[in-house]
C-alpha positions in Angstrom: -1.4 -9.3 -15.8 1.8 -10.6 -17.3 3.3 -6.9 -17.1 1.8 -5.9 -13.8 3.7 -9.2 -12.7 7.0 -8.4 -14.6 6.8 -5.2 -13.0 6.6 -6.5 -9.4 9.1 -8.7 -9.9 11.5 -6.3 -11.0 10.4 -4.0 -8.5 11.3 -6.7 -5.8 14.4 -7.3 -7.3 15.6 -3.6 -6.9 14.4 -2.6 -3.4 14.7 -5.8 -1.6 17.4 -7.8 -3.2 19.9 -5.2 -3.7 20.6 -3.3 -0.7 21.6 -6.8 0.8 24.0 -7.3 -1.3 26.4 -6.6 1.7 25.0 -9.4 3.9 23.8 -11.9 1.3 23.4 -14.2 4.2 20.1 -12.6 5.1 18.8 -14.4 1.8 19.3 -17.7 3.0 16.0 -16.8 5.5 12.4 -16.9 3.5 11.3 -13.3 4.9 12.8 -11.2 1.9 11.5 -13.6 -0.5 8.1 -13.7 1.0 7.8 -9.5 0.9 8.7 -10.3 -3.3 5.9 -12.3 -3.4 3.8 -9.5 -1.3 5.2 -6.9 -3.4 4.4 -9.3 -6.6 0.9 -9.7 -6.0 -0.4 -6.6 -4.9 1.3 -5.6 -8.1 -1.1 -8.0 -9.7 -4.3 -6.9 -8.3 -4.0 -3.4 -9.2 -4.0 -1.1 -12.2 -0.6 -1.2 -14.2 1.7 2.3 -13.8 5.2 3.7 -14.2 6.6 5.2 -11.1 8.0 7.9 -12.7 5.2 8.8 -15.2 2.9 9.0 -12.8 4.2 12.0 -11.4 3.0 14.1 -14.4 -0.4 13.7 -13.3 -1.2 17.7 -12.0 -5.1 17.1 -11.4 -3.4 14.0 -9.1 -1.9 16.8 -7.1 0.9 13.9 -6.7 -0.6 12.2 -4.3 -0.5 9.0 -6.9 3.5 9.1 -6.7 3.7 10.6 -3.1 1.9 6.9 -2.1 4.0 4.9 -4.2 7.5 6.4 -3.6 6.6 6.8 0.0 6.0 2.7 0.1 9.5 2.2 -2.5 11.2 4.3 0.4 10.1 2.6 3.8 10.3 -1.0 2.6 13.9 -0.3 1.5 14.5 1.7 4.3 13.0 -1.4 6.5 15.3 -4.1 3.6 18.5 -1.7 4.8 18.1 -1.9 9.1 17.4 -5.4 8.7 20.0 -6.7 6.5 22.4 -4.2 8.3 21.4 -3.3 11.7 19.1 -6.0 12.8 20.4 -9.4 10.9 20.2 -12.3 12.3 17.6 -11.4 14.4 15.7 -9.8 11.6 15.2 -12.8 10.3 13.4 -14.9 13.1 10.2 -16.2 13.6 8.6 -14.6 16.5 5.8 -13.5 18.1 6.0 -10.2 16.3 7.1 -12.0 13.0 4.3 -14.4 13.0 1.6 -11.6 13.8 2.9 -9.4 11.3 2.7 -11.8 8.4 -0.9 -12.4 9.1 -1.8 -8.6 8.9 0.2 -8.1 5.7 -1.8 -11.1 4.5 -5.0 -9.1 5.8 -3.8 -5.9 4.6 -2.8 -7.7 0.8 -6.7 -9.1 0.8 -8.2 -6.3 1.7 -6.9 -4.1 -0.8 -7.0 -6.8 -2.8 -10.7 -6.9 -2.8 -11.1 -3.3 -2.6 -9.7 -3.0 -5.9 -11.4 -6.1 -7.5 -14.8 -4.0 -6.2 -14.3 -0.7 -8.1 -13.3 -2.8 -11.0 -12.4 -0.2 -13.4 -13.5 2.7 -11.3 -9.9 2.3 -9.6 -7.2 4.4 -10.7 -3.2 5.0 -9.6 -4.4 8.6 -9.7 -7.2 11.0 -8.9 -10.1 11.3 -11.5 -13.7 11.2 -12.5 -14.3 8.8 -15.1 -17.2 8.3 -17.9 -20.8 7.0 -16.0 -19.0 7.0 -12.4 -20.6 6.6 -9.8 -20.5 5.7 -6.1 -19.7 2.3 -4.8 -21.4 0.8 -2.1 -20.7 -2.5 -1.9 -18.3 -4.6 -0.7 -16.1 -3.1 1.9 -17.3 0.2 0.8 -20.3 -0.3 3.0 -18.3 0.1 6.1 -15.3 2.7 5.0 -14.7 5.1 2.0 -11.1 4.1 1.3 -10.3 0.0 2.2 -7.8 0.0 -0.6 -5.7 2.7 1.5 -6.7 1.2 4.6 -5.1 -2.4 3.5 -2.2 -0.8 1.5 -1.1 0.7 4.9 -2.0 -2.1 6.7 0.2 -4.5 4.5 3.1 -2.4 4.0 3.3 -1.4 7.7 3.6 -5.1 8.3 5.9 -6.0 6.2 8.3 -3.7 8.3 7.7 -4.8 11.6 8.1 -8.2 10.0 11.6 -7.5 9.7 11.9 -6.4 13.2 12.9 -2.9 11.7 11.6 -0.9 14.6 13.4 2.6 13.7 12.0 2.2 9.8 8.7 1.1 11.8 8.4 4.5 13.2 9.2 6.5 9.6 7.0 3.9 7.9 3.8 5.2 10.3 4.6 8.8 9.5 5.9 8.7 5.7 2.8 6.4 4.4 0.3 7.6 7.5 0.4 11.3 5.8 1.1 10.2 1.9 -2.6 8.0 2.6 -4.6 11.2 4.6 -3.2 13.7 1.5 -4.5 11.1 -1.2 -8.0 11.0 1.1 -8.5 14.9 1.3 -7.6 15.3 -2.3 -10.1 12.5 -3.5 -13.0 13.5 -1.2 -13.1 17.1 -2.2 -13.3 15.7 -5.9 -15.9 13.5 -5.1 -17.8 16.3 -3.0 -17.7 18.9 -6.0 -18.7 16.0 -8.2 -21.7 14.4 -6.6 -22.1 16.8 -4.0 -24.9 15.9 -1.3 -25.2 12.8 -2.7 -21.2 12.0 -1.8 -21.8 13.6 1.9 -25.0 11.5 2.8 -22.6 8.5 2.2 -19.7 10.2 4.4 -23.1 10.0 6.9 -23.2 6.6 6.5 -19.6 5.2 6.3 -16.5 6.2 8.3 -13.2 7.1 6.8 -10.8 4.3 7.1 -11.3 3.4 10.5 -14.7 1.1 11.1 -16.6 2.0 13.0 -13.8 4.8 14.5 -12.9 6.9 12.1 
């Protein structure tokens, strides 16, 4: 836990407290520090990895680094049209700010327990592990992939809490097709390894979308 933390924090430090170095003044408003301690915890809650290592994954067909790069690349993108585009108004606390806190809070439990339910089972990268099996429970009883659902939920927010409406727009599209490539990559595994067992509980469950999709 102590690394995963480290690893947040350093992670925080780099993408959301350097690019303002040019407008330091945007530090003297809580929202930056509050996406650290977003980016910190969901560091926490999740298996440890190496950003750049985990692009030697092949079998992974990079999907593993495509997700993480692709959420290292809006947040900084959303850190850089709010410090230098948007600031002050970046930094205040309405409607939209208020509402988009509470999703990325949603989004951060979500995942959160999505990856607390697979316990081990979860992985930073595609792959069938010793006695695996499929997981029912928990918020798996409704979709197949909460963790991606709240990962995109929370990092989605975090931008249009920064009222960074242009990075809002990339963000959908960047982490919107990094999440459905990581979905049709892990589903076919999953088919080939459990086969009509896997598909009777696509029957029963929907995507990422309750009840939707």
């Amino acid at each position: 836990m102590i690394r995963r933390m480290i690893l947040g924090t350093v992670i925080g430090l780099f993408v959301v407290i350097l690019p303002t170095l040019g407008n330091t003044e945007i530090l003297r408003a809580p929202h930056l520090w509050i996406l650290i301690i977003f980016g910190i915890l969901s560091s926490i809650f999740q298996p440890s990895y190496n950003p750049f290592t985990i692009m030697i994954k092949p079998r992974d067909k990079w999907t593993g680094a495509q997700i993480i790069w692709s959420v290292y690349l809006t947040q900084l993108a959303a850190i850089m049209e709010a410090t230098y585009l948007r600031y002050p108004r970046s930094v205040q606390w309405d409607l939209f700010a208020y509402i988009a806190f509470c999703t990325a809070i949603l989004g951060l439990v979500l995942r959160t327990w999505a990856v607390l339910t697979l316990g081990n089972l979860f992985t930073m990268h595609i792959a069938i592990q010793d006695c695996h099996s499929i997981v029912r429970k928990g918020p798996y009883r409704i979709v197949r992939h909460p963790s991606y659902l709240g990962a995109f939920i929370m990092y989605m927010s975090t931008v249009v809490f920064l009222h960074a409406w242009y990075s809002s727009i990339f963000a959908a599209l960047i982490l919107l097709f990094a999440f459905l490539r990581r979905i049709h990559y892990e589903e076919n595994l999953l088919k080939g390894e459990f086969g009509e067992e896997y598909k009777e509980y696509c029957l029963k469950t929907k995507k990422i979308l309750p009840g939707i999709w």
